[in-house]
N, C-alpha and C positions, 0 to 999 in steps of 0.2 A: 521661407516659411509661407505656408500657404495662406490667404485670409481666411478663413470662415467664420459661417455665420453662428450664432449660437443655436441654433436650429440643428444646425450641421454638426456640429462639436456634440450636442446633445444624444445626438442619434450614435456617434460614434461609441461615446461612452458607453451606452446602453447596452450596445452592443459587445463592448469588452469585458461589461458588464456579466452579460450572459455566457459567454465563454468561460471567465472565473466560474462560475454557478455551474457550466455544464463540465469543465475540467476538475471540481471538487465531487462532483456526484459520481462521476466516474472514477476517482479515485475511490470512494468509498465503499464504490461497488466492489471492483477489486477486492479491497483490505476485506470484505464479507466473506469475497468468493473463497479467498486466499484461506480464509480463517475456518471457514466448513470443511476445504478439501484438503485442510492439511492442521487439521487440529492438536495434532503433538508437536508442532513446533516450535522451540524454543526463543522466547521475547523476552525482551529486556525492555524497561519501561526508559526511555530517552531521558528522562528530565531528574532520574532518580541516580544517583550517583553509586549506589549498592550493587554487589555483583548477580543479586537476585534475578531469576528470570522465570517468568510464567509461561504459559505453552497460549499460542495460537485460539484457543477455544475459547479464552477471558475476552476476545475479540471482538467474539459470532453475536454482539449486540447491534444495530444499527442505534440506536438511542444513543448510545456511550458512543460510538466511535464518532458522531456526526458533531459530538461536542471539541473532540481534539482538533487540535489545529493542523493544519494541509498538512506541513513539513514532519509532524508526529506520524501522519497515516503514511504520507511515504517509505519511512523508517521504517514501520514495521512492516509493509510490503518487500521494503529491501532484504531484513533480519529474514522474514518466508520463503524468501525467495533465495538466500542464500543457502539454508534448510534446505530447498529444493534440490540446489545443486551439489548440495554435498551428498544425499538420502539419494539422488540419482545414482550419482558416483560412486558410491558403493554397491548398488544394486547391481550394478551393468560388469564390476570387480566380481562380485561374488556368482554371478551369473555364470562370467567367460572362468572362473576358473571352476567353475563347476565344470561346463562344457570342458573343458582342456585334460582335465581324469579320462 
């Protein structure tokens, strides 16, 4: 282990610091973007044990989303993002078998 000074240890932290800070705003950013261009998507609130699920647009707040904690705003990037891949996957289905008449 390395010595350092508390000078040094200071600075690091600060620094790791600002990483957390710039890796949560950027999630955020996301879970916004996510939540404008894909407003019908279906979410389920993590912490809520109910089978209920809201769509994507309860989202489009930054005020409320900035209150959830990191691992919530993930989640629901992931739930959009799965929405995405599914909403693809049919499109690209109902496309080619258009094209295929």
């Amino acid at each position: 282990m390395e010595n350092k000074t508390s000078k040094e240890l200071r600075k690091e932290y600060n620094k790791a610091l600002n990483k957390v800070s710039s890796t949560g705003r950027e999630i955020t950013d996301k879970l916004l973007q996510l939540s404008q261009l894909y407003p019908d998507a279906p979410v389920k609130y993590p912490s809520i044990n109910r089978e209920e699920f809201y769509t994507a647009k309860s989202l489009n707040n930054k005020f409320y989303v900035d209150t959830l904690p990191v691992p919530t705003r993930l989640q629901y990037i992931e739930m959009i993002e799965t929405y995405i891949g599914e909403t693809e996957a049919k499109q690209l289905t109902i496309k080619f078998n258009d094209e295929v008449k």
